[in-house]
N, CA and C atoms of all chains as a GROMACS GRO file, in nm:
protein
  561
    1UNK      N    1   9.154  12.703   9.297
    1UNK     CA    2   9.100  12.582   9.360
    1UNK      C    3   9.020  12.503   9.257
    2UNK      N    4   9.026  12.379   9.269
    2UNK     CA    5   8.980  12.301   9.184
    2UNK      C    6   8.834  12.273   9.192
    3UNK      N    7   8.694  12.258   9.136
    3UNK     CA    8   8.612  12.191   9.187
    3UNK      C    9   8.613  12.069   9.158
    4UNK      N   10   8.569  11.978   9.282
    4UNK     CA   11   8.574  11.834   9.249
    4UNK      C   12   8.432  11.799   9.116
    5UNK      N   13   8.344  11.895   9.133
    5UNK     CA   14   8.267  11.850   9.044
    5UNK      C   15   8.327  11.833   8.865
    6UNK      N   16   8.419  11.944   8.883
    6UNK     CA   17   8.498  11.896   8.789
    6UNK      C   18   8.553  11.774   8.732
    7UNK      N   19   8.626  11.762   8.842
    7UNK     CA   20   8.667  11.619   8.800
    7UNK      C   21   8.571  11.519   8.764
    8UNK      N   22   8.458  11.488   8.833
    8UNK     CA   23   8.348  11.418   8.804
    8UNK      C   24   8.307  11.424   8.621
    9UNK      N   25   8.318  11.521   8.568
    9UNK     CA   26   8.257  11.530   8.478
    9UNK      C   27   8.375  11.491   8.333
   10UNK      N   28   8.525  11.545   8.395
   10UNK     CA   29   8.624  11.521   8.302
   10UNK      C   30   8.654  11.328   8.328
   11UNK      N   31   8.605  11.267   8.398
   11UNK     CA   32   8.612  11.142   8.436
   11UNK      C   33   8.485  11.078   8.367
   12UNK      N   34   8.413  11.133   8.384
   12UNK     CA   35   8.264  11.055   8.285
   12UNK      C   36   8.256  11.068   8.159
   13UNK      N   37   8.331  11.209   8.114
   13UNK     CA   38   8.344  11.225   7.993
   13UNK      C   39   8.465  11.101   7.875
   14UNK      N   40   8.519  11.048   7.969
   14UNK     CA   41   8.579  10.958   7.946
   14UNK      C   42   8.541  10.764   7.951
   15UNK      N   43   8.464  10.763   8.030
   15UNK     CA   44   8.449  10.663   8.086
   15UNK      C   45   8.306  10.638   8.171
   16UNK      N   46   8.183  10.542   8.076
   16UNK     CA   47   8.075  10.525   8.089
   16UNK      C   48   8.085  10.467   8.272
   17UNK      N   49   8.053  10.538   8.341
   17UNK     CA   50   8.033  10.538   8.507
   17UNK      C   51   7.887  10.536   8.497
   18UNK      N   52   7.848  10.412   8.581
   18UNK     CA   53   7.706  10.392   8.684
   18UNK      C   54   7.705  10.492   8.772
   19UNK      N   55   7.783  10.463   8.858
   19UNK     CA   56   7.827  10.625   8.943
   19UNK      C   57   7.997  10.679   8.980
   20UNK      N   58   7.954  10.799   9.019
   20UNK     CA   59   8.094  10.836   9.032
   20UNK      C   60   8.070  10.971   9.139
   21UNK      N   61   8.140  10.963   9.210
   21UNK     CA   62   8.181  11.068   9.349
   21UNK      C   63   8.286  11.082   9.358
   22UNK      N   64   8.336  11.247   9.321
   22UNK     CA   65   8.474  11.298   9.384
   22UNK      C   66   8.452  11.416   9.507
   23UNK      N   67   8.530  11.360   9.605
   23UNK     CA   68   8.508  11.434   9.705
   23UNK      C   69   8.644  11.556   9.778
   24UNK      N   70   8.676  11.631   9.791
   24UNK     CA   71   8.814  11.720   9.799
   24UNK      C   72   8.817  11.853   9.838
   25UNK      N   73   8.944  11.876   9.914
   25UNK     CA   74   8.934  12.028   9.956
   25UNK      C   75   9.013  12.146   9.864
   26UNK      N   76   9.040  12.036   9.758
   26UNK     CA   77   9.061  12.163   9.669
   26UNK      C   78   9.223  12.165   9.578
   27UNK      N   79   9.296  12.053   9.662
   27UNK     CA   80   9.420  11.979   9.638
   27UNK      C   81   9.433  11.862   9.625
   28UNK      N   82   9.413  11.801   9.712
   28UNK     CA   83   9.390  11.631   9.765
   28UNK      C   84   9.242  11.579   9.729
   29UNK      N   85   9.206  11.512   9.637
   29UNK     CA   86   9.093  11.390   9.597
   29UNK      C   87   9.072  11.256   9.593
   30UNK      N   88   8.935  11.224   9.625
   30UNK     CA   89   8.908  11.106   9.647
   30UNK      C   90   8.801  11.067   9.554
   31UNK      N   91   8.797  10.974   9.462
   31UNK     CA   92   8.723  10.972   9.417
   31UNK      C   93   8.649  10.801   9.404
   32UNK      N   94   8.523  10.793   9.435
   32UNK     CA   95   8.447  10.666   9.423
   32UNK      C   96   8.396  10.654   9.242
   33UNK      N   97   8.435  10.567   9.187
   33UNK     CA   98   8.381  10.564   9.029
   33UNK      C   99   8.345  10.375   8.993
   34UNK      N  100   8.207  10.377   8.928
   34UNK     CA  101   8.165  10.219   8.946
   34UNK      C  102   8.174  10.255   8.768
   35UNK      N  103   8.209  10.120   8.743
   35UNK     CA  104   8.178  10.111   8.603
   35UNK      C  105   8.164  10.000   8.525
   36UNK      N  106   8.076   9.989   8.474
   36UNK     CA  107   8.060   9.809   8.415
   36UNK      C  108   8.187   9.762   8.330
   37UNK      N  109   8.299   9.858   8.281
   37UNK     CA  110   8.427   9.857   8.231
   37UNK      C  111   8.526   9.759   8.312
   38UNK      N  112   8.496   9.803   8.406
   38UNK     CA  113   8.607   9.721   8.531
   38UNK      C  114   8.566   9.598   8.573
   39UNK      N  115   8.487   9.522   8.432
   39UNK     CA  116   8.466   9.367   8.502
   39UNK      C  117   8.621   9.311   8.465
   40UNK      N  118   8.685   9.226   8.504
   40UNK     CA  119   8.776   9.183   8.452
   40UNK      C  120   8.894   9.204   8.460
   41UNK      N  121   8.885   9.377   8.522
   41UNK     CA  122   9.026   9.405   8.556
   41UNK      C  123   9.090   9.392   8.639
   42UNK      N  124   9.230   9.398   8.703
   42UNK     CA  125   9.278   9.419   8.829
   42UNK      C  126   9.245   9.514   8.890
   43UNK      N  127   9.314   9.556   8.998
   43UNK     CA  128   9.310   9.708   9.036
   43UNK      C  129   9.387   9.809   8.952
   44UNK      N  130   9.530   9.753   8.920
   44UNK     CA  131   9.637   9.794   8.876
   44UNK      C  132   9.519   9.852   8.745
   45UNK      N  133   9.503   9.777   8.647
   45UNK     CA  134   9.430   9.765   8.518
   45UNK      C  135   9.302   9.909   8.508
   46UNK      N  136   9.253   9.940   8.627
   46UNK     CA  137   9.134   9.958   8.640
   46UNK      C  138   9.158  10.161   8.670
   47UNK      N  139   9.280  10.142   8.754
   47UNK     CA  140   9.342  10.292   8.776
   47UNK      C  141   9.397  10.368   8.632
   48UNK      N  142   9.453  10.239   8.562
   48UNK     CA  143   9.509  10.315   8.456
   48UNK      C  144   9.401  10.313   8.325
   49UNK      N  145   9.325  10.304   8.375
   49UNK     CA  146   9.214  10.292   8.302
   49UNK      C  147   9.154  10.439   8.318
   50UNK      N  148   9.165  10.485   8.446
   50UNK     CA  149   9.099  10.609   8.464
   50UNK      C  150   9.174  10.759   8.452
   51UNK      N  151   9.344  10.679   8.516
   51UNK     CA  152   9.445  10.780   8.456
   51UNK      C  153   9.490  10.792   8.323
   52UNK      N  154   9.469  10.740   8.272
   52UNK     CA  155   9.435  10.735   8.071
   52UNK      C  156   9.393  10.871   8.052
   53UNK      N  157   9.271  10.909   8.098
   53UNK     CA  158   9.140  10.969   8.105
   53UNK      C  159   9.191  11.129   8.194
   54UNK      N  160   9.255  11.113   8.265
   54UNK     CA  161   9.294  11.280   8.338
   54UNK      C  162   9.442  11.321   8.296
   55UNK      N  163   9.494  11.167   8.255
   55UNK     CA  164   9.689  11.206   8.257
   55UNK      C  165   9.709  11.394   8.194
   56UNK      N  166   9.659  11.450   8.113
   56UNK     CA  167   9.710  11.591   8.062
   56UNK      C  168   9.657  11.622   8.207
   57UNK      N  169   9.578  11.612   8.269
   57UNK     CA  170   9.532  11.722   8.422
   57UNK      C  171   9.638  11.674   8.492
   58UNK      N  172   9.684  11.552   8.505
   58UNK     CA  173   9.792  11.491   8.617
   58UNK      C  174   9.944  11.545   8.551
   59UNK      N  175  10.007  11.565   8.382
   59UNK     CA  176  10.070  11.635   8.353
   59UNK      C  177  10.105  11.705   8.382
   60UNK      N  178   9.991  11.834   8.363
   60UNK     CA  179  10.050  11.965   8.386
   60UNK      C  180  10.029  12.012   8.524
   61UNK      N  181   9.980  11.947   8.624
   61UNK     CA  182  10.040  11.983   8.785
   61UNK      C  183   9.837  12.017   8.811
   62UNK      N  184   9.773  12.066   8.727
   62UNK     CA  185   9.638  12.108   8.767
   62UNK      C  186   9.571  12.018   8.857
   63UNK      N  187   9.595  11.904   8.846
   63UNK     CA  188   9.516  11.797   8.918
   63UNK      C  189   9.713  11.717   8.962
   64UNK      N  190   9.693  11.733   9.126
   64UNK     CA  191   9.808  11.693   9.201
   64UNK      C  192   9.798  11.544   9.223
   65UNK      N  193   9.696  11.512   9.268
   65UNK     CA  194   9.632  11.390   9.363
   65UNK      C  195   9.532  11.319   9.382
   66UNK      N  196   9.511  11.234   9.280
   66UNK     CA  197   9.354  11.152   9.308
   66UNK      C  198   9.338  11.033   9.359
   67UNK      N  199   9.268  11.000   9.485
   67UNK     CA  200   9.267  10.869   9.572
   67UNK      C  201   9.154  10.805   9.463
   68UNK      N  202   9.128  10.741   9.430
   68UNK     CA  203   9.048  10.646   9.358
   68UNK      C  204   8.987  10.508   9.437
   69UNK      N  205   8.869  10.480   9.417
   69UNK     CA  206   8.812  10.353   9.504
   69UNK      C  207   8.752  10.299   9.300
   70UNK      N  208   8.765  10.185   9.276
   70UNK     CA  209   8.737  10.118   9.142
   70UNK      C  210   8.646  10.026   9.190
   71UNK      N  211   8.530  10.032   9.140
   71UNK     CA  212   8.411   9.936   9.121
   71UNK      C  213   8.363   9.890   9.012
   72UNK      N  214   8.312   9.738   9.023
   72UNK     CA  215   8.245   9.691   8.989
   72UNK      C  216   8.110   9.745   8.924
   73UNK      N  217   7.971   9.737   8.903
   73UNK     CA  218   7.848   9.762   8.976
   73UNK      C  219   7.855   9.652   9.077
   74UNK      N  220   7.874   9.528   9.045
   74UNK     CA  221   7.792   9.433   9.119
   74UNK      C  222   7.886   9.420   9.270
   75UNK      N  223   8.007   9.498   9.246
   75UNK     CA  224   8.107   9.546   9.369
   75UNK      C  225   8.038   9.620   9.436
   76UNK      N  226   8.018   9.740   9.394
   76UNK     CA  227   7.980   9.830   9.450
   76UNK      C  228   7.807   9.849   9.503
   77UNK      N  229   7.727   9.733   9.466
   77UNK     CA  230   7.635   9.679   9.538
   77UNK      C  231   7.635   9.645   9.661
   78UNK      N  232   7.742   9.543   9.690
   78UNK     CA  233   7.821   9.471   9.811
   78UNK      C  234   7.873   9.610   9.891
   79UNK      N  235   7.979   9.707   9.839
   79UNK     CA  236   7.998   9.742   9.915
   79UNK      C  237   7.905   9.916  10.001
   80UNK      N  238   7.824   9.936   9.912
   80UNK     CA  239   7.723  10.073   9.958
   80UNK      C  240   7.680  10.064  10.069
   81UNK      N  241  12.306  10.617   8.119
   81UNK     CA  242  12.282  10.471   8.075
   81UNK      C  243  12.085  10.517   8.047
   82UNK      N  244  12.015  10.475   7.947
   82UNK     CA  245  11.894  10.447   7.988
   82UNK      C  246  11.766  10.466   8.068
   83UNK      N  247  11.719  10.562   8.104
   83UNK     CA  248  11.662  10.537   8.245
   83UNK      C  249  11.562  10.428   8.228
   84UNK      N  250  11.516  10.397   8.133
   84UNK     CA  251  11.420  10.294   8.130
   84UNK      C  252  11.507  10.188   8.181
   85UNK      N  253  11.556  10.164   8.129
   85UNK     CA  254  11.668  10.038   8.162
   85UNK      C  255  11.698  10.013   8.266
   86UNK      N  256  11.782  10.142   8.321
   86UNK     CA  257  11.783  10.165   8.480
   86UNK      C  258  11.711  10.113   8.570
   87UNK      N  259  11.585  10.144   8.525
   87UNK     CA  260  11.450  10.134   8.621
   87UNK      C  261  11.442  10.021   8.659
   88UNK      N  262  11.436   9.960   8.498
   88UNK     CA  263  11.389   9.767   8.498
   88UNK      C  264  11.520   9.730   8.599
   89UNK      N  265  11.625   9.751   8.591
   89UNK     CA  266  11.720   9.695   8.663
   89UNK      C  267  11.720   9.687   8.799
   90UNK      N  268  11.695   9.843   8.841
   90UNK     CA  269  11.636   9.865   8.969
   90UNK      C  270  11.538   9.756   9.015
   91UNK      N  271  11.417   9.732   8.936
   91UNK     CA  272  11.310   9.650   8.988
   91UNK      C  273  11.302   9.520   9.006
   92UNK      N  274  11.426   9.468   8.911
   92UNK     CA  275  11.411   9.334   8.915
   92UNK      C  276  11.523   9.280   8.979
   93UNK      N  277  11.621   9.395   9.025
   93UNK     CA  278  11.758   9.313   9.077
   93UNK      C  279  11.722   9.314   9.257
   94UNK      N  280  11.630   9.390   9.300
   94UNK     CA  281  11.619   9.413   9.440
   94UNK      C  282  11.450   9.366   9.442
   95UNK      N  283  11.420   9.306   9.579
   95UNK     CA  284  11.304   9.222   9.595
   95UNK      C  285  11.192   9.358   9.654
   96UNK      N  286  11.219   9.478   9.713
   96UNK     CA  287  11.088   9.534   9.712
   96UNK      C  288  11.175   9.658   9.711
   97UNK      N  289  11.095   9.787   9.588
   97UNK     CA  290  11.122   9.850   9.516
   97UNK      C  291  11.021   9.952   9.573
   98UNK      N  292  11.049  10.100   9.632
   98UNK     CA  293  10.946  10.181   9.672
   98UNK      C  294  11.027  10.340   9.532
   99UNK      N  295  10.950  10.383   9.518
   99UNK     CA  296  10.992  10.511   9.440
   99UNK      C  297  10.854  10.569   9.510
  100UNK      N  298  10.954  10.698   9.584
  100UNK     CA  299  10.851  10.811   9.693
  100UNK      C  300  10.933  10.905   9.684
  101UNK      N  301  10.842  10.989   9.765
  101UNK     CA  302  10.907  11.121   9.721
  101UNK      C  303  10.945  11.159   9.858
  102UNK      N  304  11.112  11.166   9.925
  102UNK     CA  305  11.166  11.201  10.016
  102UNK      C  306  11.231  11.050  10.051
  103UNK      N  307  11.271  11.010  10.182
  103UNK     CA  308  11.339  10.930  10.225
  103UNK      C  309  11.200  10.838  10.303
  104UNK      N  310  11.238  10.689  10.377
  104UNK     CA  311  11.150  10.629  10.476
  104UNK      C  312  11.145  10.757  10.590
  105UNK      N  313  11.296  10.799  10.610
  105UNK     CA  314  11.284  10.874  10.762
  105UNK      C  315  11.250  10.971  10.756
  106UNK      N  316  11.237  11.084  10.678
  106UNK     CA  317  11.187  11.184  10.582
  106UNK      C  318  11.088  11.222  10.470
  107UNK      N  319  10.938  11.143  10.482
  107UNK     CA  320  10.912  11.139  10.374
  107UNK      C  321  10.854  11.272  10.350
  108UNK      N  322  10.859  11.303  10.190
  108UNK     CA  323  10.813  11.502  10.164
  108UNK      C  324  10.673  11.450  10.122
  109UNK      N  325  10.559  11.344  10.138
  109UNK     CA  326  10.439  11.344  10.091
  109UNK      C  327  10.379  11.208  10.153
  110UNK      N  328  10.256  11.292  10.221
  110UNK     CA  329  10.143  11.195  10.301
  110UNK      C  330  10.161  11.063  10.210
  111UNK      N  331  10.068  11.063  10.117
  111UNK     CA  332  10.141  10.948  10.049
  111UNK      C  333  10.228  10.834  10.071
  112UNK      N  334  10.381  10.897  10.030
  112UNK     CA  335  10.446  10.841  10.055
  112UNK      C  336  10.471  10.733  10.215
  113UNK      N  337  10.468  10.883  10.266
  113UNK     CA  338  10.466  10.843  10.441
  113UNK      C  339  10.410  10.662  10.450
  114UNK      N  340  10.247  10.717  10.442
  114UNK     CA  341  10.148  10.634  10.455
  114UNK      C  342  10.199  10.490  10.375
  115UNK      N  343  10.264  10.481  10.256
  115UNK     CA  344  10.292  10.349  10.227
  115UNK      C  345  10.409  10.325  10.312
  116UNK      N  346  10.530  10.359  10.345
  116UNK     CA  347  10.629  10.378  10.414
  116UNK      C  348  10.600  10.278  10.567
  117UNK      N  349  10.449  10.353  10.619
  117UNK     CA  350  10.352  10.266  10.720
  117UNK      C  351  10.275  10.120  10.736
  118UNK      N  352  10.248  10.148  10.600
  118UNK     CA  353  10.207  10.006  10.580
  118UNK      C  354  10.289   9.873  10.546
  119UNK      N  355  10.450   9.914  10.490
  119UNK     CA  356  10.508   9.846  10.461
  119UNK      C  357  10.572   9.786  10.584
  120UNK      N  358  10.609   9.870  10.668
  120UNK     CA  359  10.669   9.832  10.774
  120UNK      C  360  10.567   9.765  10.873
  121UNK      N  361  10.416   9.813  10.875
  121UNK     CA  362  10.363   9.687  10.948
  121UNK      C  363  10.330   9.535  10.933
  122UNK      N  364  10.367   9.561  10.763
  122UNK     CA  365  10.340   9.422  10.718
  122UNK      C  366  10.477   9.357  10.726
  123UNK      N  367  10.578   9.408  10.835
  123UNK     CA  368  10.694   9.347  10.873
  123UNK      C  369  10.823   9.332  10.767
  124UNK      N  370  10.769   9.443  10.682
  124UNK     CA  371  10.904   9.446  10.601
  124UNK      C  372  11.028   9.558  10.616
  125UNK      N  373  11.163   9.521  10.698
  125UNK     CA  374  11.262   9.555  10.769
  125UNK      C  375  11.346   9.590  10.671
  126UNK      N  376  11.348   9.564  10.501
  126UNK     CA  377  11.465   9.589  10.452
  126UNK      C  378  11.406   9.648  10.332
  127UNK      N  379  11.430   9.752  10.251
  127UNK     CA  380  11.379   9.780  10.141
  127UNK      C  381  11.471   9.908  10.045
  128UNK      N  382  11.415   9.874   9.913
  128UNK     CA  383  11.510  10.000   9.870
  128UNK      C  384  11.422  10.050   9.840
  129UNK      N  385  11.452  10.186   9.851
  129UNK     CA  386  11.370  10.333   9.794
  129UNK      C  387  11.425  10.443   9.737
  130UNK      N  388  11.403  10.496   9.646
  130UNK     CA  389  11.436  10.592   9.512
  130UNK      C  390  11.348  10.694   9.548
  131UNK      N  391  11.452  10.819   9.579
  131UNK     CA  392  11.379  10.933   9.620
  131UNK      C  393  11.390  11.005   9.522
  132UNK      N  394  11.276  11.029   9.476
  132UNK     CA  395  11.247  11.070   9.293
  132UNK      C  396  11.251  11.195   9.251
  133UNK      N  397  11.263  11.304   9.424
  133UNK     CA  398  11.268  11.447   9.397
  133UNK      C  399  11.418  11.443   9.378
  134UNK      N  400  11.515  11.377   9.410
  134UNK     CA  401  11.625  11.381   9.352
  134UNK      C  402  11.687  11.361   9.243
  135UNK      N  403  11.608  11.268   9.172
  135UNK     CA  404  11.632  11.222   9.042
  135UNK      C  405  11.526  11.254   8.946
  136UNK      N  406  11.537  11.376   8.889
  136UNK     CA  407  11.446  11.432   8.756
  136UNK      C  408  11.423  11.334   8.659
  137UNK      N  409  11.497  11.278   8.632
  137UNK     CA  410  11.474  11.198   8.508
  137UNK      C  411  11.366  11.066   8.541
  138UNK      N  412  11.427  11.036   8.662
  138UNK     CA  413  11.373  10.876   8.710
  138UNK      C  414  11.228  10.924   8.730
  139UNK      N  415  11.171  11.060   8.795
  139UNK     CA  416  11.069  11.106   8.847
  139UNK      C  417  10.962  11.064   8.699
  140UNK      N  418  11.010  11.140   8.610
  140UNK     CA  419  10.946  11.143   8.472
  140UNK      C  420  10.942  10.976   8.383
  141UNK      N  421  11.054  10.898   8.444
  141UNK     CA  422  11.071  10.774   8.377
  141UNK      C  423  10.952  10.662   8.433
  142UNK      N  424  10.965  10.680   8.594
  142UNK     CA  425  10.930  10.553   8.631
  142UNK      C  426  10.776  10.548   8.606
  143UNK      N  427  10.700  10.700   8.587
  143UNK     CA  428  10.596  10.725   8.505
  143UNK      C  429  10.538  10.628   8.408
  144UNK      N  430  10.646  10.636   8.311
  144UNK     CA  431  10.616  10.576   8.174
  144UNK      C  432  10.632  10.423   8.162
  145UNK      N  433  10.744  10.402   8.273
  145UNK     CA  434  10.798  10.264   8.320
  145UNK      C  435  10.621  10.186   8.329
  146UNK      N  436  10.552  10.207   8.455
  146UNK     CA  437  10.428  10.177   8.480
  146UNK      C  438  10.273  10.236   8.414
  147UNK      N  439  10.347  10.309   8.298
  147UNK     CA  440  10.214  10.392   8.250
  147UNK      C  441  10.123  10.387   8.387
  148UNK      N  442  10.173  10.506   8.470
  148UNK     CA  443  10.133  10.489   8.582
  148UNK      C  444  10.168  10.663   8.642
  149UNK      N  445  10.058  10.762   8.663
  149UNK     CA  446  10.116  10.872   8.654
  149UNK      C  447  10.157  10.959   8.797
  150UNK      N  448  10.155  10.873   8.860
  150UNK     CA  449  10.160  10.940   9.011
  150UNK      C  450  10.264  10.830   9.110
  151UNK      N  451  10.312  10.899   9.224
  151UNK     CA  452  10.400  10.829   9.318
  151UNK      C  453  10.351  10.851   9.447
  152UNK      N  454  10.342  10.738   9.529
  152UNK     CA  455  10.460  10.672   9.529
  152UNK      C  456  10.403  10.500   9.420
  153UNK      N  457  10.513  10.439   9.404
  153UNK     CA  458  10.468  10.328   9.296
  153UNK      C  459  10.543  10.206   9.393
  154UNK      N  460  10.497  10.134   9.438
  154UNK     CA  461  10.585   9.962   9.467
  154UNK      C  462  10.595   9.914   9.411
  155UNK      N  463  10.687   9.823   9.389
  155UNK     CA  464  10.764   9.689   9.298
  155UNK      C  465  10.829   9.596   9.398
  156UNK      N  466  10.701   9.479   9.349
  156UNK     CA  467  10.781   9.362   9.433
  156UNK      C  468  10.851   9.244   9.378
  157UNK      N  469  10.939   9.185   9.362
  157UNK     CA  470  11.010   9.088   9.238
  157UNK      C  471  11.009   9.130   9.122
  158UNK      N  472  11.001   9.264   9.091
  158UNK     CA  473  11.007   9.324   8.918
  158UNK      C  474  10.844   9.404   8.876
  159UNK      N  475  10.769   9.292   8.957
  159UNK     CA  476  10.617   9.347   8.959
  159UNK      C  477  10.524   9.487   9.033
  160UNK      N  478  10.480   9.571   8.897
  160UNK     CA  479  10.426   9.700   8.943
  160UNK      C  480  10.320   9.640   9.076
  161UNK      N  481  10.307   9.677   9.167
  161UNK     CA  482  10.199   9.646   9.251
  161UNK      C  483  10.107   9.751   9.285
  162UNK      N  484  10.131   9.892   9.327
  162UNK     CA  485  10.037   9.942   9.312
  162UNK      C  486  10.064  10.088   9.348
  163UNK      N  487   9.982  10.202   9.354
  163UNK     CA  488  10.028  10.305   9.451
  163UNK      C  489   9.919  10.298   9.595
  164UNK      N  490   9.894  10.442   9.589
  164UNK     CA  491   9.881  10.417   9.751
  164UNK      C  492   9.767  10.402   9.768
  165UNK      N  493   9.656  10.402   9.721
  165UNK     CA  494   9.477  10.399   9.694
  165UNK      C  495   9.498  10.179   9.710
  166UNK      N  496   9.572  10.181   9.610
  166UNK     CA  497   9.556  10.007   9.603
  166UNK      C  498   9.665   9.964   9.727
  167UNK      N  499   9.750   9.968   9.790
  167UNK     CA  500   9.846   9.958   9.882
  167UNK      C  501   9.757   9.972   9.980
  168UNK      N  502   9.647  10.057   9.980
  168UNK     CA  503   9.582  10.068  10.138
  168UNK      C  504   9.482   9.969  10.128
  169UNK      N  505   9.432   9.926  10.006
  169UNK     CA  506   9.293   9.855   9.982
  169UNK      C  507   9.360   9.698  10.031
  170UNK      N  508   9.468   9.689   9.952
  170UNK     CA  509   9.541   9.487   9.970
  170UNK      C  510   9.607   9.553  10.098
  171UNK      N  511   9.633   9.645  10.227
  171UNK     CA  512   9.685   9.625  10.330
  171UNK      C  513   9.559   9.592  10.434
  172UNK      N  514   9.432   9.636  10.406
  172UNK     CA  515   9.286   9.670  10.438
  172UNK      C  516   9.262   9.480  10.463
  173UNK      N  517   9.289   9.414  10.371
  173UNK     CA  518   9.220   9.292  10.349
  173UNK      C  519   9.354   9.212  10.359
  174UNK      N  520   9.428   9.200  10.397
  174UNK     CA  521   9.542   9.152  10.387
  174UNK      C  522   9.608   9.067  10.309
  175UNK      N  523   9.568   9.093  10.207
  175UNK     CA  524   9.656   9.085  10.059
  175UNK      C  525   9.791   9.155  10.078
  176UNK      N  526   9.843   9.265  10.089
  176UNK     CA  527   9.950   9.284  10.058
  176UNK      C  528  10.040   9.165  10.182
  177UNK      N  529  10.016   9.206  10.322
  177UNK     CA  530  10.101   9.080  10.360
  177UNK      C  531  10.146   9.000  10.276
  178UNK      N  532  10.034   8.907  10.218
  178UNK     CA  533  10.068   8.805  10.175
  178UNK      C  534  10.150   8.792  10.038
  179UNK      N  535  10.128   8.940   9.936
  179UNK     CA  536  10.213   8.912   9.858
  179UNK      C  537  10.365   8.956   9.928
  180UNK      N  538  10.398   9.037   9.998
  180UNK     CA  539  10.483   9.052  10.095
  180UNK      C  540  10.530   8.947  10.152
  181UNK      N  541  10.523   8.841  10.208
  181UNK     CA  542  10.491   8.723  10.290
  181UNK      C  543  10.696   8.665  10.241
  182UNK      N  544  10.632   8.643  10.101
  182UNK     CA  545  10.760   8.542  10.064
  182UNK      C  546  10.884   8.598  10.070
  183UNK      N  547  10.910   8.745  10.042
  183UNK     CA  548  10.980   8.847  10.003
  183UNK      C  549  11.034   8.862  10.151
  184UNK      N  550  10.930   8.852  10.249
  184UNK     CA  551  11.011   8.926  10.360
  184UNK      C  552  11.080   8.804  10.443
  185UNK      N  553  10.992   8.702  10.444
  185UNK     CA  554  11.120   8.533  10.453
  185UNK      C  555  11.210   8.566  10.437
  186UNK      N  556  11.226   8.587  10.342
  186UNK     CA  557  11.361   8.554  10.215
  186UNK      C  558  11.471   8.627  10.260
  187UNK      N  559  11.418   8.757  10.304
  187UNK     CA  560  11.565   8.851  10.366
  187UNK      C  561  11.613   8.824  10.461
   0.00000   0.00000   0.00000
């Protein structure tokens, strides 16, 4: 089983996050990640921005499934 | 032939492009399902879909196609649009309708 805290940390280690929450039962994840990176991007832009960052976990089958929510800060102000 | 090639051909010769894993009537992943749902409420009646557990190669291609590492993936007029995290967010606010909108006229 995976811990999501994991992921949290292989995701920051990549990518300067204001905040970041992965939440999961152990297969299936969701993860909330704000980052002053994602001014400018699309959505499209902003995912592959983060799958950059896990693709060897999404590779080799270890990490199946990550729901992703992409913020802003000044998004994710609005939406908290 | 290509699968890259393939792909592009796939995407740009047909107006909405689903690659999931199983069939609409069958789908093998929530996922999938779930866009499968949204597409059809946003009133789109006609679509092609590439069931990717059948095709090894395409599974691994359409990957690289979208530097994009997970399925299911939409394509609407040639254009990556999104998987299913962004598909629920523009169905949420009704963006996807609308990029949907012209596409589903048209058929």
């Amino acid at each position: 089983m995976l811990d999501p805290k994991l992921i949290e940390t292989w995701i920051a280690a990549g990518l300067p996050c204001e905040h970041i929450a992965v939440a999961g039962d152990g297969h299936h994840f969701e993860a909330v990640i704000v980052s002053a990176e994602f001014e400018g991007m699309n959505r499209v832009k902003r995912q592959q921005r983060v799958y950059q960052i896990i693709k060897d976990k999404l590779d080799s089958g270890e990490l199946h499934a990550l729901s992703m929510r992409t913020l802003t800060p000044a998004e994710w102000a609005v939406a908290r | 032939m290509d699968v890259q090639k393939h792909i592009h051909e796939t995407v740009t010769g047909n107006p909405i492009v689903l690659y999931m894993k199983g069939t609409p009537q069958f789908p093998q992943c929530g996922f999938s399902a779930k866009v499968i749902q949204m597409l059809k409420a946003s009133g789109v009646t006609s679509l092609v879909t590439v069931n990717i557990l059948e095709e090894p190669e395409v599974r691994q291609g359409i990957k690289e196609y979208a530097n994009w590492p997970t399925i299911p993936q939409l394509y609407v007029n040639g254009e990556f649009v999104g998987g299913c995290d962004i598909l629920t967010e523009m169905y949420a606010s009704g963006e996807l309708e609308k990029v949907l909108e012209p596409v589903v006229k048209a058929a």
